[in-house]
C-alpha atoms as one frame of an Amber mdcrd trajectory, in Angstrom:
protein
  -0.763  -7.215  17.692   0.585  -4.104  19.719   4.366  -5.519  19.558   3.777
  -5.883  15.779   2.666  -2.084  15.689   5.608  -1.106  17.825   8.163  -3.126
  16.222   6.510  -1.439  12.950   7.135   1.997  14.343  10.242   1.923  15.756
  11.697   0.628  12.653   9.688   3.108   9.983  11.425   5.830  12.499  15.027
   4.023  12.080  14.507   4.407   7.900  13.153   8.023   7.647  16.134   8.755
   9.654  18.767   6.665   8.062  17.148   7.977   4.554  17.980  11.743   6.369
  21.528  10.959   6.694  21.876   9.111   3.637  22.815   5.749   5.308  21.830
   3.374   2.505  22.154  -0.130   4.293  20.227   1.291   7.626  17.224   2.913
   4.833  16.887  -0.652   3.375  16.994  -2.603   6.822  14.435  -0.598   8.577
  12.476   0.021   5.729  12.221  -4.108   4.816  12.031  -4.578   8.630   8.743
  -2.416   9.055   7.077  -3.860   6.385   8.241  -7.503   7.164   6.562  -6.750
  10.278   2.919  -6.270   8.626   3.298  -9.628   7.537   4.334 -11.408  10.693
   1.199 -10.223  11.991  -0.971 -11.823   9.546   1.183 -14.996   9.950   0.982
 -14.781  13.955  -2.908 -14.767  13.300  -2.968 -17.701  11.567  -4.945 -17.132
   8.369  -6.870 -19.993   6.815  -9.816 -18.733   5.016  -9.859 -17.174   1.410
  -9.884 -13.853   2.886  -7.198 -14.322   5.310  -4.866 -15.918   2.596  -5.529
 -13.410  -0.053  -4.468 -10.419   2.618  -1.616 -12.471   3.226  -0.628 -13.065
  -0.160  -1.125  -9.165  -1.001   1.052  -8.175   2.257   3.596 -10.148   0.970
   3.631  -8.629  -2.101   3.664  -5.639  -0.682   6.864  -6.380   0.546   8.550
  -7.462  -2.228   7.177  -4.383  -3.975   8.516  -2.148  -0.719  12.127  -3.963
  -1.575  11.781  -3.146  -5.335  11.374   0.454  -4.825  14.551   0.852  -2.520
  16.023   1.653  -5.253  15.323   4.896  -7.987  16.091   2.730 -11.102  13.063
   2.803 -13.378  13.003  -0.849 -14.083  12.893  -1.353 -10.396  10.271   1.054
 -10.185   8.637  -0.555 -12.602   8.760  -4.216 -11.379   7.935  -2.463  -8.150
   4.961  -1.038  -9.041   3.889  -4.417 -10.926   4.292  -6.065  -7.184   1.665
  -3.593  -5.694  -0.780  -4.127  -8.259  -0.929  -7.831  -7.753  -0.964  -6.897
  -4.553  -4.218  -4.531  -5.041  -5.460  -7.409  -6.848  -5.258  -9.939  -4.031
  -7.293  -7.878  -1.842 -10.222  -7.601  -4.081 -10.326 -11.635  -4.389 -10.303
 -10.977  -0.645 -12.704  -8.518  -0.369 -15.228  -9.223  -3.115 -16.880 -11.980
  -1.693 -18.206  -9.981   1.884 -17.934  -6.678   0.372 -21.674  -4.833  -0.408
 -20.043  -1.600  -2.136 -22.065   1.599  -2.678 -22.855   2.709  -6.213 -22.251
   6.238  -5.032 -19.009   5.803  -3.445 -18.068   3.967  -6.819 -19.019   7.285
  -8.549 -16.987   9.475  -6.437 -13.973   7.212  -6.175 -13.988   6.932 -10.114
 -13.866  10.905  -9.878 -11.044  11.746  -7.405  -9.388   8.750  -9.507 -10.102
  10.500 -12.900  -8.276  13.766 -11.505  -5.357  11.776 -10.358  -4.675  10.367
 -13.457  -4.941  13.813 -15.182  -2.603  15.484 -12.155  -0.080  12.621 -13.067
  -0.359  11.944 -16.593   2.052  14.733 -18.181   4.747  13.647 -15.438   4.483
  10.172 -16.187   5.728   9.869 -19.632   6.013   6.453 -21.021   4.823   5.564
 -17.449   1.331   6.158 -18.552  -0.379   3.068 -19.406   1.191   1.323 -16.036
  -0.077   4.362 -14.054  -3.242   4.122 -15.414  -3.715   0.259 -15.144  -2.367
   0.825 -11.251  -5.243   3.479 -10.561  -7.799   1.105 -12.059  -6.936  -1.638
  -9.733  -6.343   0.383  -6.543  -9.746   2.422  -6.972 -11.053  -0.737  -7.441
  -9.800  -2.071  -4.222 -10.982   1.053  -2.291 -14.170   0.648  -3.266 -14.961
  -2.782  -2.409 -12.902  -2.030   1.143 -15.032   1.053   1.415 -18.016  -1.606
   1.345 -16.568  -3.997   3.746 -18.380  -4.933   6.779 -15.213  -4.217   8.922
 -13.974  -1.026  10.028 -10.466  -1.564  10.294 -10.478  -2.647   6.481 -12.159
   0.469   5.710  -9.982   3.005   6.896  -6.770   0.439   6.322  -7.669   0.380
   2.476  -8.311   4.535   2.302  -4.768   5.246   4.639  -3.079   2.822   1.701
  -5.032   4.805  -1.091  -3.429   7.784   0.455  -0.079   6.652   0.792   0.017
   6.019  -2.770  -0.702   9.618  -3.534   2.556  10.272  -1.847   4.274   7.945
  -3.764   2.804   8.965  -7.190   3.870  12.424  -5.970   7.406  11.730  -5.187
   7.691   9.862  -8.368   6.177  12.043 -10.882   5.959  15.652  -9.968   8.145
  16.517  -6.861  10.496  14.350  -5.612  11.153  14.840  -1.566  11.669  13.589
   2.162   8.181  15.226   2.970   6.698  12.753   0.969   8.259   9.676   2.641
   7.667  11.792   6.087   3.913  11.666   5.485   3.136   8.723   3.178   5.059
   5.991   4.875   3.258   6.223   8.537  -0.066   6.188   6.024   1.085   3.282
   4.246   2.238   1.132   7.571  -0.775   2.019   9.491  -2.956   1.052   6.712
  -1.257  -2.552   5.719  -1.404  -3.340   9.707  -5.001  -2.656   9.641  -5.621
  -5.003   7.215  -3.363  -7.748   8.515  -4.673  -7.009  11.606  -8.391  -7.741
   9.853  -7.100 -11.578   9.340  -8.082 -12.492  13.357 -11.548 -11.852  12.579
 -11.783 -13.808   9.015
């Protein structure tokens, strides 16, 4: 699990460098080797239960939605952000079953979610409806991670909920390094918590 988080470092550090110097090949490679590495760990694990499988199957989409959005075209973005919601989806079938979520924290998550949507919705344009849909799904994710009886899920699920701000930001109201500079170490940390989570399913 440590080489996994290491490997995982070193090569978020080789993108958000290679993105800095505009090296386009080097971006993609460590970029698609970090989050390949999120995966391997769940593999190395050996997952076997519905729980395990279904964080599997959502870190792998997760990387096929991290390869979609190498690139700024809005159909990628699109297809992209299509990826992460199945992915979102496969970790409420794995959370749902163990997952005793608070009515409260449902309340304020549905909040904070309401004000995203209205922060994002006159940047998103025809965007909407897909941006909407994706905060639906990922607030629903939070909150049955939020009600999870592991800790590592927990915080894994709220650093990915994060990230995503990050993303929505760089997408739809200010496009810039920062974001990548402070979303992506959210985003990796969070997914290797929850692969991580697969030893104990």
């Amino acid at each position: 699990m440590t080489l996994a988080w290491l490997a995982c470092a070193a090569l978020l550090a080789l993108h958000l460098a290679a993105e800095r110097r505009g090296v386009a090949w080097l971006r993609a490679a460590g970029k698609l080797g970090a989050s390949a590495s999120f995966v391997a760990l769940a593999v190395s694990l050996r997952p076997h239960d519905r729980f395990g499988l279904a964080v599997l199957a959502a870190l792998a989409l997760s990387l096929l939605g991290d390869a979609l959005l190498l690139s700024a075209r809005k159909p990628a973005f699109l297809a992209g952000l299509v990826a992460f919601l199945l992915a979102h989806v496969a970790y409420v079938v794995a959370l749902a079953p163990a997952s005793r979520p608070s009515p409260a924290a449902l309340a304020a998550i549905l909040a904070v979610t309401a004000g995203v949507v209205r922060w994002l919705w006159p940047h998103a344009g025809e965007l909407r409806v897909p941006v909407v849909a994706y905060a639906a799904v990922i607030a629903a994710m939070l909150w049955l991670a939020l009600g999870f009886p592991a800790g590592a899920v927990r915080v894994g699920a709220a650093l990915f909920w994060l990230s995503d701000l990050t993303v929505a930001r760089d997408r739809f109201v200010r496009e810039g390094f920062a974001n990548r500079l402070v979303g992506l170490p959210l985003y990796y940390a969070g997914q290797l918590l929850l692969a991580g989570a697969v030893q104990a399913s």
